[in-house]
N, C-alpha and C positions, 0 to 999 in steps of 0.2 A: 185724693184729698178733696177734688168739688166733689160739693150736695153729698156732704158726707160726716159722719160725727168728727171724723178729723179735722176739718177745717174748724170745729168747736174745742179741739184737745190745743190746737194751732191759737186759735186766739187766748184760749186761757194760758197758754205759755207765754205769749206775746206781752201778756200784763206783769212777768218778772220784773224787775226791776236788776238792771245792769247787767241782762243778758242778751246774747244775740240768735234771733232766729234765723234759721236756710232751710229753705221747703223747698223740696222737689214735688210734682209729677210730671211724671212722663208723659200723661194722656191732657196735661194744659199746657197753655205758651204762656201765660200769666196766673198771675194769685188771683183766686176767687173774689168777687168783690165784698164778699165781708170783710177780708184780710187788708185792705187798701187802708193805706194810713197806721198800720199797726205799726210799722216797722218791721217788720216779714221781710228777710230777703227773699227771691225765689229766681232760683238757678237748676242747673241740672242733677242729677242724683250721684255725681262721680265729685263735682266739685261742692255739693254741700258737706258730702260726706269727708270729703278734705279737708274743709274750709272747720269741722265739726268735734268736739272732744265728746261730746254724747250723739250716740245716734238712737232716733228712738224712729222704728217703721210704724206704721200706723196703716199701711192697706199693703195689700198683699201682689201689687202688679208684677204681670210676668215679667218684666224688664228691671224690677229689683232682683229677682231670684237669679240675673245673669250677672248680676256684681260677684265679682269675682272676690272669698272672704277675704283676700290677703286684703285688701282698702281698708277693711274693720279691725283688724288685728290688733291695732293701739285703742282702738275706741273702747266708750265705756254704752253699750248697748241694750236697749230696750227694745226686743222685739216681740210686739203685740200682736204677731199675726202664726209667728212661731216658723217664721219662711227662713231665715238665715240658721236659728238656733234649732230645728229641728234636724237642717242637712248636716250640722256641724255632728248633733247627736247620734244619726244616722252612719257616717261615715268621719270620726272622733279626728284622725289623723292625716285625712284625703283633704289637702290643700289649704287646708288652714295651716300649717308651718309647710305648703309648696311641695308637699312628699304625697306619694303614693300610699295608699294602706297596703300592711302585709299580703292584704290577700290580692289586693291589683298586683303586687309585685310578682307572687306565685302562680297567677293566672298567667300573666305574660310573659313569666319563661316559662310556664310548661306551654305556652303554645308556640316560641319559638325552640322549645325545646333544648334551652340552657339549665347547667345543673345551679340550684340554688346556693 
């Protein structure tokens, strides 16, 4: 989000009226100083994402791609970088409802070599 069009998507959300923001990045320890005075919360990305009914990503840090989907699972999600909603597309049924895809299953009993 610094020195970035996001901190310009961040302010123009800021001017809602009777809504509440939570910005994360990983790579700052504060809000940009354009953000100062907006009313911007800024916390970490596990407890915005809590704290959040829409989550909307906006840069693509390696440290979001290790959220784990189940966080998002009730959320309502805008993701502009395509990092959450591309892995979901990728692999549909692999831990976004906590389960294995069929073919993780098939691979790991044929190499423990259980019958399916």
């Amino acid at each position: 989000m610094r020195e970035s069009p996001a901190v310009e998507v961040v302010k123009l959300l800021s001017k809602i009226p009777n809504i509440k923001i939570v910005a994360a990045e990983p790579n700052a320890r504060q809000l940009p100083h354009e953000l100062e005075g907006s009313g911007v919360m800024f916390t970490d990305a596990l407890s915005a994402i809590d704290q959040s009914d829409i989550v909307v990503l906006l840069v693509d840090h390696r440290q979001f791609n290790l959220i784990d989907p189940e966080a998002l699972k009730d959320k309502k999600l805008v993701d502009t970088r395509g990092l959450w909603t591309w892995r979901k597309a990728r692999k549909p049924d692999a831990r976004i409802e906590g389960k294995k895809s069929e073919m993780e299953r098939s691979q790991s009993l044929a190499r423990t070599g259980e019958a399916a």
